[in-house]
NUVO-253442 format. One record per residue: residue in three letters; x, y, z of N, C-alpha, C, O in turn. Coordinates in steps of 0.2 Angstrom, whole numbers, plus 5000, padded with zeros to 4 digits. Layout:
# residues N
AlaXYZXYZXYZXYZ/...
END
This chain:
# residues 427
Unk523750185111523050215112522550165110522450145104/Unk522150135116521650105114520950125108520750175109/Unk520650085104520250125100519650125102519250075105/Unk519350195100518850195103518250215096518450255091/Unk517450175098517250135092516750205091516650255094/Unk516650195086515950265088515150235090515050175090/Unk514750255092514050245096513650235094513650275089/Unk513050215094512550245092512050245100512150205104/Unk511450305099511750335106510950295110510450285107/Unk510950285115510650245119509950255119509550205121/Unk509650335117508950335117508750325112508150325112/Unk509150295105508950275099508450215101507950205098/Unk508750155106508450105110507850095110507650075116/Unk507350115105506650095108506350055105506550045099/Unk505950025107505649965101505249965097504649965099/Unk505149945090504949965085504149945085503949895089/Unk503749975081502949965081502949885079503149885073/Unk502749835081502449755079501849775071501649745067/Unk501849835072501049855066501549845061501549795057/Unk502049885061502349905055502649825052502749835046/Unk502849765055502949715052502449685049502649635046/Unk501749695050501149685048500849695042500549665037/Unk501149755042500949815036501549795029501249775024/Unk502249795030502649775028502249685023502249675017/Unk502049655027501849595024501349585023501349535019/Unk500649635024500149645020500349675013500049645008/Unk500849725012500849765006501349735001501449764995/Unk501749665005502249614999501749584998501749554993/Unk501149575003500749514998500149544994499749504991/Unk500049604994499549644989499949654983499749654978/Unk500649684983501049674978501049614976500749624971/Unk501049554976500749474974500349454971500449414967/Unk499649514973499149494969498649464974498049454973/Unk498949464979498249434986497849504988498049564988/Unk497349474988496649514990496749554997496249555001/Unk497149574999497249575009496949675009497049725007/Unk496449625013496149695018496549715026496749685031/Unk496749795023496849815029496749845033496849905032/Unk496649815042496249835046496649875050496449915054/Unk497249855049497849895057497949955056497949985062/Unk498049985052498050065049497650095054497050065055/Unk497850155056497450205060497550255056497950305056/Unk497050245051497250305044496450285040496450225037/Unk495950345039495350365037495650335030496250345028/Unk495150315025495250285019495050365013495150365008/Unk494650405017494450435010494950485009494950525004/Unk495650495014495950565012495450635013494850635015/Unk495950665011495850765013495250775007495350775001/Unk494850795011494150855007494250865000494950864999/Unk493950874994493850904990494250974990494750994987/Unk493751014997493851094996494551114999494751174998/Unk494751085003495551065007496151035000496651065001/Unk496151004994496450964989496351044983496751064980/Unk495851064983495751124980496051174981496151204976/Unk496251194984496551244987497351224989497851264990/Unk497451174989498351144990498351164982498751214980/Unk498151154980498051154969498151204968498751214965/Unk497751274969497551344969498351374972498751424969/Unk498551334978499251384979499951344976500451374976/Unk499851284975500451264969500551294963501151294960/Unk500051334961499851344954500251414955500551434950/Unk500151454960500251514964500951514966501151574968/Unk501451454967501951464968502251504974502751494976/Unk501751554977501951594982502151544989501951574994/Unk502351494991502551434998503351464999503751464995/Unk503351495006503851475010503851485015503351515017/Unk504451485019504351485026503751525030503751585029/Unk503351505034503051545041503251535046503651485047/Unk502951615051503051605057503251525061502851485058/Unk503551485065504051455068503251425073503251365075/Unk502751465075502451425076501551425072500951405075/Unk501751455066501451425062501151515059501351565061/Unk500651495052500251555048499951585053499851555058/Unk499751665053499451685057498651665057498351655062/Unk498451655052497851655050497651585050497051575051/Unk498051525049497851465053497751455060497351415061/Unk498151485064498251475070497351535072497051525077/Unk497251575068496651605070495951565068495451575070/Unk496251535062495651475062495251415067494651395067/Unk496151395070496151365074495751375082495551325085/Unk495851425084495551465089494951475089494551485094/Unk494751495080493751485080493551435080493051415082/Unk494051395077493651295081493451295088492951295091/Unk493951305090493751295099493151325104492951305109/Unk492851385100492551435100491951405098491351415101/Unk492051365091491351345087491151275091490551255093/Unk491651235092491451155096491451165103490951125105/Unk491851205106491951205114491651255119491651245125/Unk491351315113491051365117491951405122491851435128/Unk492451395120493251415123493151475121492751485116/Unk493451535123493751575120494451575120494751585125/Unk494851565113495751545115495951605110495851615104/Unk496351625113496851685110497151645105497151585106/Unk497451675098497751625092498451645096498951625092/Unk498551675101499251675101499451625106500151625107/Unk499051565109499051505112499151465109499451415112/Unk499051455102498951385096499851405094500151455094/Unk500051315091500751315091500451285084499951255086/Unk500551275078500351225074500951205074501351235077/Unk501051125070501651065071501551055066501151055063/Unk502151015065502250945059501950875061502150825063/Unk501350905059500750835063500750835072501050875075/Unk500250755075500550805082500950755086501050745092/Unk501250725080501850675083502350735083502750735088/Unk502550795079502850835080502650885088502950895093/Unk502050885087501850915093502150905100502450955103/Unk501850825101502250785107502850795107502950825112/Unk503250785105503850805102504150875107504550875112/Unk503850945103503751005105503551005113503851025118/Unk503150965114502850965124503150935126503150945132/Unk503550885122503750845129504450885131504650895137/Unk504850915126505550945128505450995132505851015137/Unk504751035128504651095134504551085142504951105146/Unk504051055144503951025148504251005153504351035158/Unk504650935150504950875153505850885155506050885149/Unk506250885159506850855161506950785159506450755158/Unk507450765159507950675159507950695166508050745170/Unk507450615167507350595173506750635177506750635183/Unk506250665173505650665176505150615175505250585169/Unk504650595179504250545177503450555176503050575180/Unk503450535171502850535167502250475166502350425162/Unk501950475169501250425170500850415163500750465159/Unk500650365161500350335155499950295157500050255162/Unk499450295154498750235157499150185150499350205145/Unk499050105153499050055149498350015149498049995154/Unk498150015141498450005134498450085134498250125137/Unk498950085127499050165124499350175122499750135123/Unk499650225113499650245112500550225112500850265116/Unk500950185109501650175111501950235110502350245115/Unk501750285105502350325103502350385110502850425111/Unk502050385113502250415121502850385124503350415126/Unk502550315125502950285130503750285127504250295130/Unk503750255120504450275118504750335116505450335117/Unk504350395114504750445112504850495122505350535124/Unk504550475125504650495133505250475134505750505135/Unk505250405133505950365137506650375131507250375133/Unk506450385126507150425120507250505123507750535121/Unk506950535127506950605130507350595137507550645140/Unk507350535139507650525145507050525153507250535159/Unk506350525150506050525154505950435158506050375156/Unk505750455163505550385167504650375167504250395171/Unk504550325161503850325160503650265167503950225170/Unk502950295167502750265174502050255170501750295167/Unk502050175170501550155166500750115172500850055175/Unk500350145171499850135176499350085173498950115169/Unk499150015174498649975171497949995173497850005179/Unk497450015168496950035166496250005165495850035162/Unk496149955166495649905164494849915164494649965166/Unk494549875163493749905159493349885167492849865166/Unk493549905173493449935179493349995180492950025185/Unk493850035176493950125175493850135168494150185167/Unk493650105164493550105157494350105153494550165150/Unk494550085152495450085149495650185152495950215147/Unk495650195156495650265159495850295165495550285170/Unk496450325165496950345170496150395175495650435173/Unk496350365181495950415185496350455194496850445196/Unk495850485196496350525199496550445207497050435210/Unk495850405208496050365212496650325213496950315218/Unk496850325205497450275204497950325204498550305205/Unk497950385202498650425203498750425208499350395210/Unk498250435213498350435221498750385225499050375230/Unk498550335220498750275224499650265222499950235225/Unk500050305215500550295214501050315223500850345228/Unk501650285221502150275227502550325227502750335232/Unk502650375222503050415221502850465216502450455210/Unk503150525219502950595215502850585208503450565205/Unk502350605204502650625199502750685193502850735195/Unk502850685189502950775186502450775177502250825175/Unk502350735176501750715169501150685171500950655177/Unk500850695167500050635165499950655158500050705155/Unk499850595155499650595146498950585146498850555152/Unk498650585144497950575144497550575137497650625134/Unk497250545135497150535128496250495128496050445130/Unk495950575123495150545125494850585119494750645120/Unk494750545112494350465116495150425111495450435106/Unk495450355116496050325117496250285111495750245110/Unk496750275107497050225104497250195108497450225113/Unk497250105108496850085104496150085107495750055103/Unk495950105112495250075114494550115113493950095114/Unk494750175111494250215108493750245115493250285115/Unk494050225120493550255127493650335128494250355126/Unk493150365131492950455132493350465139493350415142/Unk493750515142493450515149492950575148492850625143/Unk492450565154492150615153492450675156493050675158/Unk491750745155492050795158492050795163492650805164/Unk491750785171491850805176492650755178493150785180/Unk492550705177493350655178493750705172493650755176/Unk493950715169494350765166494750825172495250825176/Unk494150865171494150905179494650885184495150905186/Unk494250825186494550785192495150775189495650805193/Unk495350765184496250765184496650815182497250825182/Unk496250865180496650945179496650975187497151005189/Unk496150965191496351005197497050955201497550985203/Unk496850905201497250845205498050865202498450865206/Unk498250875196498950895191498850945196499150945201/Unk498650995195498951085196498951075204499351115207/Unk498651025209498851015215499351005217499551025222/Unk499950955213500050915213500850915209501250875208/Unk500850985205501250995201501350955196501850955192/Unk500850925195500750895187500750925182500350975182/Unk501050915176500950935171500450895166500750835163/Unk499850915164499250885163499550885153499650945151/Unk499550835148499550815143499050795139498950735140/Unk498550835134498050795131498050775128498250815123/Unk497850725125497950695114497150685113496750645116/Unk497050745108496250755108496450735099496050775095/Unk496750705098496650705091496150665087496050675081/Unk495650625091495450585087494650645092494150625095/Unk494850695092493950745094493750755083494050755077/Unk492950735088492750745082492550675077492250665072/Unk492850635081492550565078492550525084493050495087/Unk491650535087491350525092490650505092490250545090/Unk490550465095489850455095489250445100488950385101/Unk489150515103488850555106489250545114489850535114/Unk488850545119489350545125489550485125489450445120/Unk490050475133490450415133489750365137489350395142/Unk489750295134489150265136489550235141490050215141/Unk488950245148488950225156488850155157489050125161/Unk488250135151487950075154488050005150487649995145/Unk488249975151488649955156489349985156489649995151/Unk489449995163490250015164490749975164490949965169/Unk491249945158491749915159491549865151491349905147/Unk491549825150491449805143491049765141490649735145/Unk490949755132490549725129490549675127491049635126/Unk489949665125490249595120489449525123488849535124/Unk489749475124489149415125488849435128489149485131/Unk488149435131487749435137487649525136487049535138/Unk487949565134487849625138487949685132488249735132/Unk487449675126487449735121487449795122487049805126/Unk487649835120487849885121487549945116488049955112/Unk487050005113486850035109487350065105487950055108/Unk487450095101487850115096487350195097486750205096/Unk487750255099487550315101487550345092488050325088/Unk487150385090487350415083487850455083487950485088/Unk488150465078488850485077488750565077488150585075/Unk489250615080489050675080489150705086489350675092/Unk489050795086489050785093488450805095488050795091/Unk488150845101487450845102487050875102486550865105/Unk487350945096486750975096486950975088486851035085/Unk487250935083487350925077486750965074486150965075/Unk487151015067486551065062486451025059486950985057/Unk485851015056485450985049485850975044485750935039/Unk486251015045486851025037487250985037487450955031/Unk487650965045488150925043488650955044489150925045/Unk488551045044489251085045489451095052488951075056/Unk489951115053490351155059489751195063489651185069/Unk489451235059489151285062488351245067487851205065/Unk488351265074488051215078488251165081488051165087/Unk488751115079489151095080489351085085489451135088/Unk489351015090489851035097490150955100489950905102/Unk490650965099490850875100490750855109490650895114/Unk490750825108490350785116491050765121490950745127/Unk491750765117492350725119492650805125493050855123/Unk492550805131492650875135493250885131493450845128/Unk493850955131494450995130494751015136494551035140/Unk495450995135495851015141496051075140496451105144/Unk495751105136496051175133495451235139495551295140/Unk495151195142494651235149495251245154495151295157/Unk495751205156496151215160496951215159497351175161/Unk497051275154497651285151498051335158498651335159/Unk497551375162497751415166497851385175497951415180/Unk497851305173497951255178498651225174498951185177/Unk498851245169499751215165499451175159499951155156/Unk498751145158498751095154498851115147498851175145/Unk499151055143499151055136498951015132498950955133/Unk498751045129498251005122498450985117498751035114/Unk498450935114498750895105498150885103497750845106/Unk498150915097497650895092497950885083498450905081/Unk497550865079498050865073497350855067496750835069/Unk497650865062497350865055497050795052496550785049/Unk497550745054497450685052496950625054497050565051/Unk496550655059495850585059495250605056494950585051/Unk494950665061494350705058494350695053494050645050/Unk495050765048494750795043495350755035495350765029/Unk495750695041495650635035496550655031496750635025/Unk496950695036497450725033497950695036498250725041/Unk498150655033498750585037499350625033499750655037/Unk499350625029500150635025500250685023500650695018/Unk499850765025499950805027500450835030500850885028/Unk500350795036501050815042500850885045501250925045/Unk500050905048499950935052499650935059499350885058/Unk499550945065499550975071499451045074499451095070/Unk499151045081499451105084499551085090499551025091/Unk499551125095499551105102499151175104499051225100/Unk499051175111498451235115498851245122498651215127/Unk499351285121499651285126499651355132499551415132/Unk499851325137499951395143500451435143500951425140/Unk500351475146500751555146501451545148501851575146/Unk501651495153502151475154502651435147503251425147/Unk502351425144502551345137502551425131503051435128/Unk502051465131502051475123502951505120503151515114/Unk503351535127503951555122504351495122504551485116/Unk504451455127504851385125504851345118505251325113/Unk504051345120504051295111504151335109504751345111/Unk503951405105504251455101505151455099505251445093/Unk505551455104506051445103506251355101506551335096/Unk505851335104505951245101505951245093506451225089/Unk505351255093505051245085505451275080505651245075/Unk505651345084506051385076506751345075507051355069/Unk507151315081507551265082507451205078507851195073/Unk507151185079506851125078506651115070507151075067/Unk506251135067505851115061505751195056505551195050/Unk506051265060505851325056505151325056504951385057/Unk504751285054504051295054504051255052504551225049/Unk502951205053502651145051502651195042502751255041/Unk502451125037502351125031501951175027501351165026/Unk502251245024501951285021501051275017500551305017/Unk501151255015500851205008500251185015499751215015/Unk500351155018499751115023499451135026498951105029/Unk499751215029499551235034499051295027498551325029/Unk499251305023498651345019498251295017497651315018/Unk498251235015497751225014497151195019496551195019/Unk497551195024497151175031496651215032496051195034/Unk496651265030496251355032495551315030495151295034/Unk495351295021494851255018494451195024493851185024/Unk494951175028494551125032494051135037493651105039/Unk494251205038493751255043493251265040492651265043/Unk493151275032492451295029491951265029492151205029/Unk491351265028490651215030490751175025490351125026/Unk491151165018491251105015491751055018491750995017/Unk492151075022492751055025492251015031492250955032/Unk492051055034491651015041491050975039490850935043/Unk490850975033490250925030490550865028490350805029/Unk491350895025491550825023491650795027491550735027/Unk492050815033492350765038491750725042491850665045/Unk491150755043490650725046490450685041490350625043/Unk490350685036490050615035490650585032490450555027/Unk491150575033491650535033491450485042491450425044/Unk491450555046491250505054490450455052490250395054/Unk490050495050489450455048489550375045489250325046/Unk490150385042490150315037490750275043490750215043/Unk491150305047491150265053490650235057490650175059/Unk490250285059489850275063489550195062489550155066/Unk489250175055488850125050489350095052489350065058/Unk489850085049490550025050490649995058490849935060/Unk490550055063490750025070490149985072490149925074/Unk489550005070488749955072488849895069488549845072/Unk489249875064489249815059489749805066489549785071/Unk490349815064490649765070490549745077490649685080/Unk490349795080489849785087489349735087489249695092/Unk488949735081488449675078488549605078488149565078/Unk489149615078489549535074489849515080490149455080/Unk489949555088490449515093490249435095490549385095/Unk489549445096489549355096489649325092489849265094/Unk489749335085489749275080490649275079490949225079/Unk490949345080491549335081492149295088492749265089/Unk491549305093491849275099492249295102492549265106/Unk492249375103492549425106491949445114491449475115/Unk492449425116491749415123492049485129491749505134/Unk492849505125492849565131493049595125493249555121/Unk492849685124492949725119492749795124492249815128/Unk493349825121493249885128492749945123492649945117/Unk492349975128492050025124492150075119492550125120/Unk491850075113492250135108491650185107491250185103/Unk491750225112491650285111491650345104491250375101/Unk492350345104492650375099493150335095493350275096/Unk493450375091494150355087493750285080493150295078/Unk494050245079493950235073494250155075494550135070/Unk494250115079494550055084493950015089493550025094/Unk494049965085493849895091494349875094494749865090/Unk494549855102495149825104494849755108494649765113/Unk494949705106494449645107494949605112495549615111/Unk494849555116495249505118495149445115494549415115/Unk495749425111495749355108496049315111496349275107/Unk496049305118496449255121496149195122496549155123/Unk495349165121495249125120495249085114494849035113/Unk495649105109495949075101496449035102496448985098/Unk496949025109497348985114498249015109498748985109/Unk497949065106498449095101498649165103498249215103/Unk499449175106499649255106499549305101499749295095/Unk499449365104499049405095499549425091499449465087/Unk500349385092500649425085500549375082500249375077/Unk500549295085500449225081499749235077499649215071/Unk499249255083498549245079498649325071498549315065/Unk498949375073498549415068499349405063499349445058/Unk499849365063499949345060499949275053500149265047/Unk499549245058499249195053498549205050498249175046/Unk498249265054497549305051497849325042497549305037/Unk498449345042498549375036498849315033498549295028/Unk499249295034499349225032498849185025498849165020/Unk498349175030498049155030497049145027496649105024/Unk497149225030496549255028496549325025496049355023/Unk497249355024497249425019497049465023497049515019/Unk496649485029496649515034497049525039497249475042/Unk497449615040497749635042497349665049496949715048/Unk497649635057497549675063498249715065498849715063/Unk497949725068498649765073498649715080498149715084/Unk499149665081499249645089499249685094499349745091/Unk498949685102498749725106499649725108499749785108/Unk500149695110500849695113500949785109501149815114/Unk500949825105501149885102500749935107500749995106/Unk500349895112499849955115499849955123499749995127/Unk500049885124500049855132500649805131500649755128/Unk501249835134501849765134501549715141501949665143/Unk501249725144500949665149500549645148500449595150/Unk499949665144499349625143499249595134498949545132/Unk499649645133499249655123499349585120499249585114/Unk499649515123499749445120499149435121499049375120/Unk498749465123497749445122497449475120496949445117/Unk497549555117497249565111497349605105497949605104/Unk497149615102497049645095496749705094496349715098/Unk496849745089496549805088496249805078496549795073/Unk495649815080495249805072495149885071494849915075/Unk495449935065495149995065494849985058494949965052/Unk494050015062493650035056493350085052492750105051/Unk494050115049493950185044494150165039494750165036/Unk493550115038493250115030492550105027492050115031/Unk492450095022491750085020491550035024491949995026/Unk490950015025490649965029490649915023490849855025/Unk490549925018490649875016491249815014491049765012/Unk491949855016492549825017492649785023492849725022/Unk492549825030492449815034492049745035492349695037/Unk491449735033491149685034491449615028491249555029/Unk491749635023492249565021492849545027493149495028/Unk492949615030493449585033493349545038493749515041/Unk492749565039492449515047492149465043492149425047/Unk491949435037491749375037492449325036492449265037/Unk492849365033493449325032493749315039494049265040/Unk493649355045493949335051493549265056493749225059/Unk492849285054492449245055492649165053492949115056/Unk492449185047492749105043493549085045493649025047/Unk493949125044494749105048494749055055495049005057/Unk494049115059494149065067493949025067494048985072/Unk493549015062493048945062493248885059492948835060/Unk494048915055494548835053495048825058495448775059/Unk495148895061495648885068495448835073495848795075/Unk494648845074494448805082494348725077494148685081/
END
């Protein structure tokens, strides 16, 4: 009998994040004792609210945690539903809302429900890898569509039109990692009616709603930088209360949750707005077709997203909760003007629009350096950690780089003078 070896199994095959070897070496050289600012993290510096930490407190202390419902508290999920109500003007039944284990668990959840091995799934490039990998560990055939500051880094329906072969997905993600660009509402639209035409299953990742700053800018169309300044919109959304809270409230990034009755599905999570990374919360906003699958999925799956997180989440809805996340956006806000400030001196001559999200994505191909060499000699070198653009675009990203600035401005701006002074012993 010949031997036979054991396996490990072929969708484990995907390729590991470039950040993470970044981070890895930022954090052996801060254990060292080196000063290293880190920029690559797509993770808010101040953490989860006061009134959100106070109430995790209150039900430790209470001991009462365990299992819920499979697609989450009843009472979260009805929180959830007055958000969309309060920012979107929606009315969403809470029996729509899936809460998750963050909305990596999410995606997760949509893609199984959704997707077949061997259906193909459209992604605008640059984006967001953990689609493109966790799609093709699912056995999908990702179909990845180049995106350029032509159509704002943003899948449109022109270019769907243009693909050679049917497809069965669209991911869509606004406002975008890494580039931080909006689609607007009416183009939104254009690709939820184009999907339900078309048997598309329409995919939204709105997680970075709420850290936006005001509508998506038209003028100039396609990117910044030398020659062509660009205003800094006030952080918020456009009819923002005096207070700072929720109530008034209305984010300017449209919701696919308008066209759930067209198949669309929506991903949102706890962790950029309201600053709850290690948490491990999410939801999704899904159609009447999807809600008993994930149900079945989820209770399979995880039994339910984290007890403990999903009570405390409740607090993030309250007007302490939504004051704190907004001037958390406010002090991005300050942080994104500083580096938008700084593109000439930096030398970043194409820098796609940042809308939203918490991300500069710059082209540094004039450095005459590919960007895992440049952002790994940045840290090297200068204790300034980026993220390589290759983790976002495998055919373009050896040109750029991603700076995210969710921190104080005033970190921020050491770390641009340190990038500054870096390029200036490069050149």
């Amino acid at each position: 009998m010949s031997e036979r070896r054991v396996k490990v199994a072929r969708r484990a095959e995907v390729p590991p994040f470039a950040v993470m070897d970044i981070i890895a070496e930022a954090n052996r050289r801060r254990a060292a004792g080196r000063p290293v600012l880190n920029m690559c993290a797509g993770e808010p510096a101040t953490g989860a609210s006061d009134v959100v930490r106070e109430r995790a407190s209150a039900i430790l202390a209470s001991g009462q945690l365990g299992y819920t419902e499979a697609l989450g508290a009843p009472a979260l999920r009805a929180e959830i539903a007055a958000h969309y109500l309060r920012w979107y003007d929606v009315e969403l039944d809470p029996a729509r809302v899936a809460v998750t284990t963050g909305s990596s668990g999410g995606f997760m959840l949509a893609f199984l429900a959704a997707f077949d091995v061997g259906d193909r799934v459209v992604l605008a490039r640059p984006g967001y890898p953990a689609y493109r990998n966790v799609l093709a560990a699912l056995g999908c055939e990702v179909v990845e569509i180049d995106c350029g500051p032509e159509v704002r880094y943003q899948p449109t329906v022109a270019l769907l039109e243009a693909l050679e072969e049917p497809v069965d997905g669209l991911v869509v993600a606004s406002p975008a990692n890494p580039t931080g660009t909006m689609i607007e509402a009416a183009e939104l639209a254009a690709l939820a009616e184009w999907c339900a035409a078309h048997g598309v299953r329409l995919v939204s990742d709105e997680i970075y709603h709420g850290i936006t700053y005001g509508p998506p800018t038209t003028a100039p169309r396609g990117v910044w930088g030398s020659g062509s300044p660009t205003p800094a919109p006030a952080a918020g959304g456009e009819s923002a209360s005096p207070d700072g809270t929720g109530s008034g409230w209305r984010e300017s990034a449209p919701t696919a949750a308008r066209f759930l009755d067209q198949g669309a599905i929506v991903v949102n999570s706890f962790s950029k707005f309201w600053a709850m990374t290690g948490w491990r919360l999410g939801w999704l906003v899904l159609p009447d077709d999807l809600l008993a699958p994930v149900d079945a999925l989820a209770g399979n799956v995880a039994l339910c997203p984290p007890a403990l997180a999903q009570d405390a989440a409740i607090a993030a809805f309250s007007e302490e909760g939504y004051a704190a996340a907004h001037a958390n956006v406010a002090r991005y806000a300050v942080a994104r003007e500083l580096v938008l400030s700084r593109l000439d001196e930096l030398g970043w001559h194409q820098v796609a629009p940042a809308d939203g999200a918490f991300y500069v994505y710059a082209d540094i191909s004039s450095s005459g350096l590919d960007s895992r060499e440049w952002c790994a000699r940045l840290l090297a070198e200068a204790d300034v950690a980026l993220t390589p653009g290759t983790d976002f675009d495998p055919a373009h990203g050896h040109d750029w780089v991603r700076l995210s600035f969710a921190s104080d401005a005033a970190v921020v701006g050491e770390a641009l003078d340190r990038i500054v002074a870096w390029q200036e012993r490069l050149a």
